[in-house]
GUKOL-85651 format. One record per residue (C-alpha): x, z, y; chain; residue in three letters. Coordinates in steps of 0.2 Angstrom, whole numbers. Example, Ala and Ser with C-alpha at 12.3 -4.5 7.8 and 13.67 -1.06 7.14 Angstrom:
<sites>
      px      pz      py   chain   res
      62      39     -22       A   ALA
      68      36      -5       A   SER
</sites>
This chain:
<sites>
      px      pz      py   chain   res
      48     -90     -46       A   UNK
      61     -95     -35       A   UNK
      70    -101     -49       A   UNK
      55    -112     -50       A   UNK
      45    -115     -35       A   UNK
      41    -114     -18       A   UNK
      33    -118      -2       A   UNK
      29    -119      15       A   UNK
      27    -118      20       A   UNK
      28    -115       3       A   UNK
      44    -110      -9       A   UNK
      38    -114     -26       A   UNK
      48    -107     -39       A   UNK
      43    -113     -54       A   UNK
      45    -104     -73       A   UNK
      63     -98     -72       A   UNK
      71    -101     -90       A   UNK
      88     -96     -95       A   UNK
      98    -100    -111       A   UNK
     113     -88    -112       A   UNK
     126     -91    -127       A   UNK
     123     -81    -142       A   UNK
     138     -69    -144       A   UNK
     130     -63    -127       A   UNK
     115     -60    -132       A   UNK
     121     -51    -150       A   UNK
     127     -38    -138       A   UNK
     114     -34    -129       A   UNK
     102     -17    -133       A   UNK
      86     -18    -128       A   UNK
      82     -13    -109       A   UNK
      78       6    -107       A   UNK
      69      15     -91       A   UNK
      67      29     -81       A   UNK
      51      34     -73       A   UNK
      55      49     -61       A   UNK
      37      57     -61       A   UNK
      29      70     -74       A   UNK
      13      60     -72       A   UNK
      21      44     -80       A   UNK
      21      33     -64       A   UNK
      26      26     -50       A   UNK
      19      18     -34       A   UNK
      29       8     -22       A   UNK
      24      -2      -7       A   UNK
      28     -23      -5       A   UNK
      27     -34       7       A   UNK
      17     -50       5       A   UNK
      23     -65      13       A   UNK
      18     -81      12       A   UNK
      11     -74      -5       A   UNK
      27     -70     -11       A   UNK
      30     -53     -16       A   UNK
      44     -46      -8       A   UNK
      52     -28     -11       A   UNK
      71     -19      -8       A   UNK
      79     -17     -26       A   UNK
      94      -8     -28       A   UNK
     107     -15     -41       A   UNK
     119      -2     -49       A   UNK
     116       9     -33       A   UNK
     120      -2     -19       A   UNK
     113      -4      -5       A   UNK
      92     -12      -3       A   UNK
      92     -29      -8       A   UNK
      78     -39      -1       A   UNK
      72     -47     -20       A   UNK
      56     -56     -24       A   UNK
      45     -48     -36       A   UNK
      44     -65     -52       A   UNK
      34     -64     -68       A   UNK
      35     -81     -70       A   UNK
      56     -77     -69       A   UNK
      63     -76     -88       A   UNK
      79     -65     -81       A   UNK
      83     -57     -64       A   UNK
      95     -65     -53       A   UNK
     105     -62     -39       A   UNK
     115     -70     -26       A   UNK
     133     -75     -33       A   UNK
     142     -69     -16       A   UNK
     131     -53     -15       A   UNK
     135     -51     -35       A   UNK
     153     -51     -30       A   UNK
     152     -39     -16       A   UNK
     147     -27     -26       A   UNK
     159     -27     -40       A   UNK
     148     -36     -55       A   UNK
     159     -45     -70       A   UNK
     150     -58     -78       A   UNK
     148     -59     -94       A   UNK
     146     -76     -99       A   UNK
     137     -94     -92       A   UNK
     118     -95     -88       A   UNK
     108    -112     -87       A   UNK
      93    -110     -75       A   UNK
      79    -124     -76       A   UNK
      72    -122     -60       A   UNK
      62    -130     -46       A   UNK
      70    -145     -42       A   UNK
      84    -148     -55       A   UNK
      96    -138     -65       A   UNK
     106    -122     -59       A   UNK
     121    -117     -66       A   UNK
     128     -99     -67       A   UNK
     135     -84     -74       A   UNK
     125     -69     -84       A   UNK
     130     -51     -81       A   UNK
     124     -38     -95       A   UNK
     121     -20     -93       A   UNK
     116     -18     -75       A   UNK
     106      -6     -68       A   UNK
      90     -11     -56       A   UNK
      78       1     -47       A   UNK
      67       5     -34       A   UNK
      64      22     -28       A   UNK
      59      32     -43       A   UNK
      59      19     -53       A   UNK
      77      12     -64       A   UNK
      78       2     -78       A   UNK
      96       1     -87       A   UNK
     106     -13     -98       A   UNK
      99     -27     -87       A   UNK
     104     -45     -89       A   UNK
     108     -53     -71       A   UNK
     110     -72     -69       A   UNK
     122     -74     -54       A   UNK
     117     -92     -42       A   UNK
     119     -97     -26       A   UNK
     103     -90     -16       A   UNK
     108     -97       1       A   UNK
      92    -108      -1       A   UNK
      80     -91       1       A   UNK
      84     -85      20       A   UNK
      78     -99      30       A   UNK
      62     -97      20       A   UNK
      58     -79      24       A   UNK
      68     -76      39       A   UNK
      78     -63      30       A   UNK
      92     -59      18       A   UNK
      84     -62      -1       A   UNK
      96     -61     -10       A   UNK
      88     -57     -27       A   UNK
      74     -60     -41       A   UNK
      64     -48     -51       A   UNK
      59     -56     -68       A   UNK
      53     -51     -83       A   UNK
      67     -41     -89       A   UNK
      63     -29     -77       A   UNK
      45     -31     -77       A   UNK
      41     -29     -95       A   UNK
      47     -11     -95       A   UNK
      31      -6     -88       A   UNK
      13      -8     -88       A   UNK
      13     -14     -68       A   UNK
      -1     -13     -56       A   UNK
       0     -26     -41       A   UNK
     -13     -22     -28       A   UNK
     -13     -36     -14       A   UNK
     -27     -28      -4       A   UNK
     -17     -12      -3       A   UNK
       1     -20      -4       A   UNK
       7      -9     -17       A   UNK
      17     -10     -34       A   UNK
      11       5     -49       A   UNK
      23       8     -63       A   UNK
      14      14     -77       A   UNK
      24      22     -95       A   UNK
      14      11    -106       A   UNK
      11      29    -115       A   UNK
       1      35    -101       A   UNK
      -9      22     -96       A   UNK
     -10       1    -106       A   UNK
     -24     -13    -109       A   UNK
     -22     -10    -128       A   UNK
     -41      -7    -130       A   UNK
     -50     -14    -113       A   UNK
     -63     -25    -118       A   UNK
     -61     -35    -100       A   UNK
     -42     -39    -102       A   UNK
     -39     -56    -106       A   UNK
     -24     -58    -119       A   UNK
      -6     -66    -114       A   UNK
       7     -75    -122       A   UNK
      26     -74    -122       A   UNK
      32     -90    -121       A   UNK
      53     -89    -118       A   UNK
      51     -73    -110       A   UNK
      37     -77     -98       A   UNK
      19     -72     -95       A   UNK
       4     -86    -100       A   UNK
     -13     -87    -102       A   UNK
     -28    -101    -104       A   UNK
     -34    -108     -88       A   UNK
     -48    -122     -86       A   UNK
     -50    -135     -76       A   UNK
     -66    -145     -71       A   UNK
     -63    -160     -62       A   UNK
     -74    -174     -56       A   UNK
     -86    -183     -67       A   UNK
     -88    -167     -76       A   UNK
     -68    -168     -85       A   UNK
     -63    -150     -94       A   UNK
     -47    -148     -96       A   UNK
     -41    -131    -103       A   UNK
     -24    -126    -107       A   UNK
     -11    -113    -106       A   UNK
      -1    -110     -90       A   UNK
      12     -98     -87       A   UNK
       8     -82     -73       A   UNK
      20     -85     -59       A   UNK
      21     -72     -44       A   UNK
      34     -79     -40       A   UNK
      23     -96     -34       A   UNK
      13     -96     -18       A   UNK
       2    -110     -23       A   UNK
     -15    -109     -32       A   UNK
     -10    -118     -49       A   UNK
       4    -129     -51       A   UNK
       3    -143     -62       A   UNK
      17    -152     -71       A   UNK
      20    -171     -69       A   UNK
      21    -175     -89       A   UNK
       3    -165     -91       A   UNK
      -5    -171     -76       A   UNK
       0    -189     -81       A   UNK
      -5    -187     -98       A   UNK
     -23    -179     -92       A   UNK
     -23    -194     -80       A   UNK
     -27    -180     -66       A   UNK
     -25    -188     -51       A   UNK
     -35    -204     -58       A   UNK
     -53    -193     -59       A   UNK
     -51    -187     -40       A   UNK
     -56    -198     -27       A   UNK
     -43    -201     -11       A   UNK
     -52    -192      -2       A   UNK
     -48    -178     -11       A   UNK
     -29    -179     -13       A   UNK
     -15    -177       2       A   UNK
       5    -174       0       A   UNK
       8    -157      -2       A   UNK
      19    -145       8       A   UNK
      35    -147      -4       A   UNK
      48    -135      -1       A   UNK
      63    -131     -10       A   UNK
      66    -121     -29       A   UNK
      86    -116     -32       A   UNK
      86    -132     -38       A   UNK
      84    -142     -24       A   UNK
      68    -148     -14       A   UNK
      53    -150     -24       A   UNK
      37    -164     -18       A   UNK
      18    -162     -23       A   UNK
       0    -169     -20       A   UNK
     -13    -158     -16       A   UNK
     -28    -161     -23       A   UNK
     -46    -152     -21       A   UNK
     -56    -150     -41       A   UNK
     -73    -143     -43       A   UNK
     -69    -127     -51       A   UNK
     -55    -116     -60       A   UNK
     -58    -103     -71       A   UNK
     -48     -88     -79       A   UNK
     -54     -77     -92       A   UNK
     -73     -74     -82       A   UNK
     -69     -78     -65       A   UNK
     -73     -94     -58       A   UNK
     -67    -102     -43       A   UNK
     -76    -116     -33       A   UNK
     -65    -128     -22       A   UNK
     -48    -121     -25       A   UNK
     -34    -133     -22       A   UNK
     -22    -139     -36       A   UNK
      -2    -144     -33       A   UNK
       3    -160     -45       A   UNK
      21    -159     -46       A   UNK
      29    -178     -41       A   UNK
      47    -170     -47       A   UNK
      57    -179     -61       A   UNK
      70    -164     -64       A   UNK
      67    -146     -64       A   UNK
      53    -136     -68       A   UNK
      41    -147     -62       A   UNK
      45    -161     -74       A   UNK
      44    -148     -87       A   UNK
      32    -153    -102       A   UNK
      21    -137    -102       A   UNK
       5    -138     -92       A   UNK
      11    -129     -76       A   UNK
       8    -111     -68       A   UNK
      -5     -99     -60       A   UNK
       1     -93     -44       A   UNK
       0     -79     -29       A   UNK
     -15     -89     -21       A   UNK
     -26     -85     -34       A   UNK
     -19     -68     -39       A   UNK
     -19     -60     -22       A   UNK
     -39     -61     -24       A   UNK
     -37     -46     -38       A   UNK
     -29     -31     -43       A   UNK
     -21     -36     -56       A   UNK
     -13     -24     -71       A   UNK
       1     -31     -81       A   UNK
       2     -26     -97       A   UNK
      18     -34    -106       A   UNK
      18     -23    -126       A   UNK
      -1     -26    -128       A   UNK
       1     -46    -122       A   UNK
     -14     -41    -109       A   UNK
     -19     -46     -91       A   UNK
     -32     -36     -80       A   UNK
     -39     -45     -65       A   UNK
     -50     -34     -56       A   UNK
     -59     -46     -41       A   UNK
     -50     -36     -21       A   UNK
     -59     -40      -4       A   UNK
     -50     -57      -3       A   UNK
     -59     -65     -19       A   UNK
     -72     -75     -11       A   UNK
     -59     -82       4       A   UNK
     -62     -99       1       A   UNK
     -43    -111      -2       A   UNK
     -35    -118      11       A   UNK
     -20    -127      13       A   UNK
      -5    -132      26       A   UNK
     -17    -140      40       A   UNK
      -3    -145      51       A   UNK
      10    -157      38       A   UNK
      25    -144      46       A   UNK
      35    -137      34       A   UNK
      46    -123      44       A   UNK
      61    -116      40       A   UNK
      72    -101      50       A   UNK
      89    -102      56       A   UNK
     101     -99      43       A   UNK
     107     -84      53       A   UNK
      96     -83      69       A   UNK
      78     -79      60       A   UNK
      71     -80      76       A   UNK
      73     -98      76       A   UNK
      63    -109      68       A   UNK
      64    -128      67       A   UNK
      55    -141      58       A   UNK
      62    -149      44       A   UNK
      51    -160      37       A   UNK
      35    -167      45       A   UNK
      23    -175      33       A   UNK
      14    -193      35       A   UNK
      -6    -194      41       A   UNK
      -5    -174      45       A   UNK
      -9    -169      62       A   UNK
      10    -166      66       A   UNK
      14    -182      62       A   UNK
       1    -190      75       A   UNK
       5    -178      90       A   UNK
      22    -186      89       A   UNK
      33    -170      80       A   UNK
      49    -175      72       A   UNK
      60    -167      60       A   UNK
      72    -156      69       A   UNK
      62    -150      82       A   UNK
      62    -133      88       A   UNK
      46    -121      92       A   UNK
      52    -112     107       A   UNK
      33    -107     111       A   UNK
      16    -108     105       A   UNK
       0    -108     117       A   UNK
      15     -99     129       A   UNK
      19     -85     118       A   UNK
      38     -86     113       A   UNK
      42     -91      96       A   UNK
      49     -73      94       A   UNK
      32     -66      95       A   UNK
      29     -76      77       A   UNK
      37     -78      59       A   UNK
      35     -90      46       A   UNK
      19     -81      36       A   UNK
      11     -78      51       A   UNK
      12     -97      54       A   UNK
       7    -100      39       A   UNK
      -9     -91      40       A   UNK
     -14    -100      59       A   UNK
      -8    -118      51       A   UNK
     -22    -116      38       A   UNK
     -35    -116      52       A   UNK
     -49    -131      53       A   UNK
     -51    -136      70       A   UNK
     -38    -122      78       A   UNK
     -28    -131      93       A   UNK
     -11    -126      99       A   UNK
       1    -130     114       A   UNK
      17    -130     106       A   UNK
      33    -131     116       A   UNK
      48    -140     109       A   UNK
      65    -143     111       A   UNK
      72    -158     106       A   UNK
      90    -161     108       A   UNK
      90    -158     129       A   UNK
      74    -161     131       A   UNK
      59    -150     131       A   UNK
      43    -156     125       A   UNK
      25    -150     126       A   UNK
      15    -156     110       A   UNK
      -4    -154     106       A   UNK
      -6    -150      88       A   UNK
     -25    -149      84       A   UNK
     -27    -146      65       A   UNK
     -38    -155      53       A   UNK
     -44    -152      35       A   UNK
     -39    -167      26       A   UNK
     -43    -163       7       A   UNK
</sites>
């Protein structure tokens, strides 16, 4: 989640945790819905960018708000200054552990969220400053969809088709599907057992938490990949620093590393890529294992099923994709105001960037001639993850213009 980890090219918002003061939570019922369909669901189209489910919420009837769609999110939160716009009281103080350090905030109770047919009533809202989310999507997100929201409904995500499914757990749940594998509701979020097989034949199973709100493969936490002695079993030539990102906490740092295998209930993965969290504060740092995310999960339907503690992954047209990561050593960013501009803002040692002579700063006017208006960020993304693409980018840096080279390379 955002309140967790991110990217970029990643934003990797890691698990989302928030201790609210107990005379607050004495008052609070428990969340209700309203599904506005006689057949007992509802389907609603997302966008996914940079593996991050994106969707317009309202909040209390306002206007869209662009939000990320989080199970790995204990609470939904929302911008502070948005929050203020439109009228919402707090009720009390929230304490975020999230990517990259500690947030401090304020909890509003008995807020209403929806989507179009779709409303669920007496929902907690932890109120942050969000102003690290824009520059990442190259739009306004202002908001997070945890699991407040989500564990009102049995919820279909179909990545191939882009499309969320609200399901009354009455109508349709994994109560009694052999092929579900069971969850656990640790702290309000989603987790289930993932195995890791290493080099040298080293298993390591454990439980980590199912995070949508994550764009990587599988995060894992400094304190368990220490203790596991992680990075020790992989050889150099498997390891590279990570694109880092930022969490609402503050920037986040990771090595990339390629394992043998991953498996999740009866799917097996060869090759994917790992992120081992360097952090020392935040969710990171945390001492659970670390979280599942959107790289793996875009390669399935995948049913939701919160009251029976069930997961669903049924395997979509992207399930044999084999994992890449960043190429290139750029991690982008928008303008804060003007998404059509995007900068550089951190490039990373031994990367292809670094060698063709691209520096922090710069700014992507063109790319093989084409203006930088012609791309965004997750369409970047997708062409930085290219073995052995070559582009011509144009740059402007400071009152010069310079013409770079960049040929990607696969270096894990």
């Amino acid at each position: 989640m955002f309140i967790k980890h991110y990217r970029k090219t990643y934003l990797i918002f890691a698990a989302l945790i928030i201790f609210i003061h107990p005379a607050v939570l004495a008052q609070i019922k428990s969340p209700s819905f309203r599904l506005a369909s006689e057949k007992g669901f509802v389907k609603v189209p997302f966008e996914l960018f940079e593996n991050n489910i994106l969707i317009q919420f309202r909040i209390n009837n306002s206007q869209p708000v662009w939000c990320i769609f989080d199970t790995g999110a204990s609470i939904n939160v929302l911008d502070k200054n948005l929050a203020a716009q439109l009228g919402l009281v707090n009720n009390g103080t929230a304490n975020l552990n999230a990517g990259g350090g500690a947030v401090e905030g304020t909890v509003v109770e008995n807020a209403a969220v929806s989507l179009p047919g779709v409303e669920a009533f007496q929902q907690r809202i932890a109120l942050v400053s969000l102003d690290i989310l824009p520059p990442y999507f190259g739009r306004r997100v202002q908001g997070i969809i945890g699991t407040d929201f989500i564990k009102n409904f049995v919820v279909v995500i179909d990545h191939a088709g882009q499309t969320l499914t609200f399901y009354n757990y009455k109508i349709y749940n994994l109560s009694k599907d052999p092929q579900a594998i069971a969850i656990k509701n640790i702290d309000n979020v989603p987790y289930t057992e993932i195995e890791l097989l290493l080099d040298g034949n080293k298993t390591i199973a454990a439980d980590f938490e199912l995070d949508t709100g994550s764009s990587r493969s599988l995060q894992i936490n400094r304190p368990f990949a220490n203790k596991n002695k992680i990075l020790d079993t992989l050889p150099k030539l498997k390891t590279a620093e990570g694109i880092g990102g930022a969490g609402v906490g503050g920037d986040t740092s990771f090595i990339d590393a390629r394992i043998n295998a991953l498996r999740i209930g009866r799917y097996k993965f060869k090759n994917p890529i790992i992120s081992i969290s360097q952090d020392t504060e935040g969710t990171g740092a945390g001492q659970d294992a670390g979280l599942i995310g959107t790289e793996i999960f875009r390669r399935f339907t995948v049913v939701l099923d919160y009251e029976s503690q069930k997961i669903l992954l049924k395997p979509n047209k992207f399930f044999n994709e084999p994992f890449e990561s960043d190429l290139s050593g750029l991690e982008l960013i928008t303008g804060t105001n003007n998404f059509n501009e995007i900068r550089i803002k951190v490039v990373r040692k031994d990367f292809p960037a670094n060698r063709a002579g691209l520096q922090a700063g710069d700014e992507i006017i063109s790319i093989n001639g084409r203006s930088i208006k012609k791309f965004n960020l997750d369409k970047l993304s997708k062409m930085f993850k290219q073995p052995g693409k070559e582009y011509l980018l144009t740059i402007k840096r400071q009152n010069k213009t310079v013409i770079v080279k960049l040929k990607l390379k696969r270096l894990i």
